[in-house]
ROBADO-824453 format. One record per residue: residue number from 1; x, y, z negated of N, C-alpha, C in turn. Coordinates in pm, 1 decimal, m for minus. Atoms other than C-alpha are relative to their C-alpha. Layout:
! ROBADO-824453
+-----+----------+----------+----------+----------+----------+----------+----------+----------+----------+
:   n :     n.c1 :     n.c2 :     n.c3 :    ca.c1 :    ca.c2 :    ca.c3 :     c.c1 :     c.c2 :     c.c3 :
+-----+----------+----------+----------+----------+----------+----------+----------+----------+----------+
: NUM :        X :        Y :        Z :        X :        Y :        Z :        X :        Y :        Z :
...
+-----+----------+----------+----------+----------+----------+----------+----------+----------+----------+
***
This chain:
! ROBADO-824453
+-----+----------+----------+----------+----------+----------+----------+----------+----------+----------+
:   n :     n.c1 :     n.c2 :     n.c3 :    ca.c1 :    ca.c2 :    ca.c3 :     c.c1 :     c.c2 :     c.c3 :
+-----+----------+----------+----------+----------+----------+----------+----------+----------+----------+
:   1 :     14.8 :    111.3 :    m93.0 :  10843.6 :  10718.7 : m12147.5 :   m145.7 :     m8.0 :     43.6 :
:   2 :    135.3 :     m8.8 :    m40.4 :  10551.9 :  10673.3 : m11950.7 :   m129.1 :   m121.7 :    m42.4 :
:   3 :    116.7 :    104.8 :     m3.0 :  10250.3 :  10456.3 : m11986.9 :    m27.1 :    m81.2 :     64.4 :
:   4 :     23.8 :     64.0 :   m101.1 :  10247.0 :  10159.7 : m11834.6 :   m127.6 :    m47.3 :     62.2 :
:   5 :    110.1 :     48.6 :    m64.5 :   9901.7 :  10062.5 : m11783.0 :    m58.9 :    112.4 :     39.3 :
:   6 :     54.0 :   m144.5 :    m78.3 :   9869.5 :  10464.2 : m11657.8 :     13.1 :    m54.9 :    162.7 :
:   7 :     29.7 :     74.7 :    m96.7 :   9992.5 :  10285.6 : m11343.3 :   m109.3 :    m78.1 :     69.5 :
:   8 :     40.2 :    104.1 :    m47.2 :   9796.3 :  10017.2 : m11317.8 :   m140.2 :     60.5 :     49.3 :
:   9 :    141.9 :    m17.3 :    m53.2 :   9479.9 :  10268.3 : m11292.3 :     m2.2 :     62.7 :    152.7 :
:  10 :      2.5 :    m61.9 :    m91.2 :   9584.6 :  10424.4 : m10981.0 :     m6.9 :    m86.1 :     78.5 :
:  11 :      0.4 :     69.8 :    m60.0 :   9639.7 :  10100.7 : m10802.0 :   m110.5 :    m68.2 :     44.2 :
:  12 :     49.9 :     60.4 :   m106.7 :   9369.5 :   9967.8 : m10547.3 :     29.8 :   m115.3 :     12.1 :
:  13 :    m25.5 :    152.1 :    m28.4 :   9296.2 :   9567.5 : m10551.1 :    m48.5 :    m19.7 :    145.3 :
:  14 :     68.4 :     19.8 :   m181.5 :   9298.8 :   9434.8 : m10180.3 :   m132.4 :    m15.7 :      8.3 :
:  15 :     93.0 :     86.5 :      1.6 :   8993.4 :   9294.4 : m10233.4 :   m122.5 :    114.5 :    m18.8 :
:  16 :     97.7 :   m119.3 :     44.7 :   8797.5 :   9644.6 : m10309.1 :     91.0 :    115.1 :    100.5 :
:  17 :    m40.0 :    m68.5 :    m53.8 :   8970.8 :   9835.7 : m10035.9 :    m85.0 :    m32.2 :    110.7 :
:  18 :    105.1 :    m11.4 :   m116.0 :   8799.1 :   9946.2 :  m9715.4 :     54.2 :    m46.5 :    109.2 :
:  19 :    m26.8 :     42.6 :   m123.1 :   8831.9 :   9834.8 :  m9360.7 :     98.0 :    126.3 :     54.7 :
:  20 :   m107.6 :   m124.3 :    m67.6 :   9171.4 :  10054.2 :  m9242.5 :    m36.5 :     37.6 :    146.4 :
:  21 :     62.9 :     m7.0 :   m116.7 :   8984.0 :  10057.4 :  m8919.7 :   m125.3 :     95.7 :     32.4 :
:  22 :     81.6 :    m62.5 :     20.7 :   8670.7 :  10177.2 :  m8975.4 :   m101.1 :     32.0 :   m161.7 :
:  23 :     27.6 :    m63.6 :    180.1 :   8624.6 :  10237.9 :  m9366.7 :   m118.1 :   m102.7 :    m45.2 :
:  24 :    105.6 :    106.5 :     50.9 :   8346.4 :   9939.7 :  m9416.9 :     86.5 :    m73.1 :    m84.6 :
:  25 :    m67.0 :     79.6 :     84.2 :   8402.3 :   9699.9 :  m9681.1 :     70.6 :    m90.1 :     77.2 :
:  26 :    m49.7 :    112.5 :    m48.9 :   8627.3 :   9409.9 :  m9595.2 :    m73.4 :    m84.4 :    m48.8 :
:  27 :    100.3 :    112.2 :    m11.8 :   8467.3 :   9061.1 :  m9519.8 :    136.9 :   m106.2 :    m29.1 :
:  28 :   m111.0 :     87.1 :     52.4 :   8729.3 :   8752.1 :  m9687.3 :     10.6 :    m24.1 :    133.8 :
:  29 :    m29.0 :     65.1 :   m169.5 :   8744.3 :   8587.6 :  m9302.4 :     76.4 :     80.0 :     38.6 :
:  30 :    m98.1 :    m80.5 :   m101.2 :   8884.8 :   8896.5 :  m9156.7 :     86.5 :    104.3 :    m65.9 :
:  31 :    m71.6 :    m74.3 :    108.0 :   9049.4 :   9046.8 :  m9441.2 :    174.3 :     77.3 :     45.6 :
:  32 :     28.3 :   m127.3 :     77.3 :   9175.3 :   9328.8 :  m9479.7 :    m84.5 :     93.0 :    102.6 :
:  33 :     67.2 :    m54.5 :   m111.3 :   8960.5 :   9403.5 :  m9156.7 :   m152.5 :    m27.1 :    m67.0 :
:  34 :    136.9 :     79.1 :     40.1 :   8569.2 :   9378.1 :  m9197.7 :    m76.2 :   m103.7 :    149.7 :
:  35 :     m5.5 :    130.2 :   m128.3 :   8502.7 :   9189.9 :  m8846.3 :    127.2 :    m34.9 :     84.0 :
:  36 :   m103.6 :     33.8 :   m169.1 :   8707.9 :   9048.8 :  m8535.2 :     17.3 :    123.3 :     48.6 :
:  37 :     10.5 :   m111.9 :    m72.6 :   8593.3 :   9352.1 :  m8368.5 :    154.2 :     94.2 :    m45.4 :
:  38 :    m91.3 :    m90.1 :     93.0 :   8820.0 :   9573.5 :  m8629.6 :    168.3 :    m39.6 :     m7.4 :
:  39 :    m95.3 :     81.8 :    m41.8 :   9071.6 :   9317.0 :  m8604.6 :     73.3 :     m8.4 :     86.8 :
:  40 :    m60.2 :    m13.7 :   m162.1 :   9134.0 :   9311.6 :  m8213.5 :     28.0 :    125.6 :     17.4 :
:  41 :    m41.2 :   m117.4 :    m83.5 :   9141.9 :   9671.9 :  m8210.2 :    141.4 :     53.3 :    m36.1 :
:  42 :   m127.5 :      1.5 :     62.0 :   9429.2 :   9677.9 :  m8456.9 :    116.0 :    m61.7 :     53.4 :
:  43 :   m114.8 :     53.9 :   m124.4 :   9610.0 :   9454.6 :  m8254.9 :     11.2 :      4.2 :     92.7 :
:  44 :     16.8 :    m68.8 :   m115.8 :   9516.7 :   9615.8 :  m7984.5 :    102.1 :     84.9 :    m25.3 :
:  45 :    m74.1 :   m127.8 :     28.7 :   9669.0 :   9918.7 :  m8108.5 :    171.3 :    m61.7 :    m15.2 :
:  46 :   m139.6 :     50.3 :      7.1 :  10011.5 :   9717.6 :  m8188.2 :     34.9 :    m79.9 :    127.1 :
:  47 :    m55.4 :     65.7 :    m96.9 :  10065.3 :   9498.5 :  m7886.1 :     28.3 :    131.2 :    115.3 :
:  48 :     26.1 :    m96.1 :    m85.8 :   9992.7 :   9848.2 :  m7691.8 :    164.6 :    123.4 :    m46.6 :
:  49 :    m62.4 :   m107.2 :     10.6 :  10277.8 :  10052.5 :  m7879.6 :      7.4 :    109.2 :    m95.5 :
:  50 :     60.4 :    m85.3 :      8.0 :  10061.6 :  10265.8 :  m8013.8 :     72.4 :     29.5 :   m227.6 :
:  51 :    m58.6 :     35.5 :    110.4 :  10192.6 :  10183.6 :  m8392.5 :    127.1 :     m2.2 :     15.4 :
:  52 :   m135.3 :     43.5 :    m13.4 :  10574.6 :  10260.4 :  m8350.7 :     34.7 :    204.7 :     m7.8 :
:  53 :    m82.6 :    m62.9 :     55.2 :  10818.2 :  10477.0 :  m8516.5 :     40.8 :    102.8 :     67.7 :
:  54 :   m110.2 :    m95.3 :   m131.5 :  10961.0 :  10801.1 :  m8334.2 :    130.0 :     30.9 :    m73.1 :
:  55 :   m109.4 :      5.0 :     33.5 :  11314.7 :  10832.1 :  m8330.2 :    108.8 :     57.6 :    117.4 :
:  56 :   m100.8 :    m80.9 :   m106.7 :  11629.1 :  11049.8 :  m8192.8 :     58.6 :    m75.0 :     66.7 :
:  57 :    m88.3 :    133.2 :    m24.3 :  11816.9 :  10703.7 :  m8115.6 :    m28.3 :      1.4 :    128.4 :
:  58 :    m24.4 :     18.8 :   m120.9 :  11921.5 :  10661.3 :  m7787.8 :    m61.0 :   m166.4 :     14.3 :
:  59 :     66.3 :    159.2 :      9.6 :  11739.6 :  10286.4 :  m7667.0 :    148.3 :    m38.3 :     63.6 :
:  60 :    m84.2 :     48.6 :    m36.1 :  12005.9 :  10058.9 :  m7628.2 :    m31.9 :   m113.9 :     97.2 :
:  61 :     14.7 :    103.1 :   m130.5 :  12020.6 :   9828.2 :  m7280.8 :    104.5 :    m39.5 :     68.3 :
:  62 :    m93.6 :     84.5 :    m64.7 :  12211.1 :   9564.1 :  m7162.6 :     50.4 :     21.4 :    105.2 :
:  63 :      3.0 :     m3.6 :   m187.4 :  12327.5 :   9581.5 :  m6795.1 :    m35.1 :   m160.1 :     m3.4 :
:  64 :    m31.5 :     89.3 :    m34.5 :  12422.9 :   9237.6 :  m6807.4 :   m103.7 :   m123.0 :   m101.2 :
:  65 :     80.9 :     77.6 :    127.1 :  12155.7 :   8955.8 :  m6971.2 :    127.6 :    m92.3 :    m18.2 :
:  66 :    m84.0 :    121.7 :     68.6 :  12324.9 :   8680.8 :  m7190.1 :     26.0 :    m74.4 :    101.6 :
:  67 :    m44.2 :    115.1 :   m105.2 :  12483.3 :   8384.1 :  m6968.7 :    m69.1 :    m90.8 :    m34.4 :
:  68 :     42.6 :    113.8 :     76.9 :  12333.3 :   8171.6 :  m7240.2 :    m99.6 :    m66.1 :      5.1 :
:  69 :    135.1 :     31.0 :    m11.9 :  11974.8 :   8183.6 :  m7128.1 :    m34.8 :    m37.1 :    109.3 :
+-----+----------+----------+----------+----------+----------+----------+----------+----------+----------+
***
């Protein structure tokens, strides 16, 4: 059986992890980002698309919208 606290050394506390943006420490305010800057670009990057899954799936589309709305 394995060791459980062998785990626990591999694991990374949020709080000592780098800016997924640009590798600087994180700042608590903009956490897990280290500024705004790092922040906006990340959600830059998601409102844009740019963060999304590829897939064989045909997109599925309505003809007709709901009546309901």
């Amino acid at each position: 059986m394995a060791d459980p606290g062998a785990a626990k050394n591999n694991v990374v506390p949020l709080k000592e992890r780098p800016c997924p943006q640009c590798g600087r420490p994180a700042v608590d305010r903009f956490r897990p980002f280290c500024s705004g800057r790092c922040a906006n670009a990340d959600l830059g990057r998601w409102l844009s698309g740019e963060y999304r899954i590829a897939t064989d799936e045909e997109a599925s589309v309505d003809e007709d919208p709901p009546e309901d709305l």
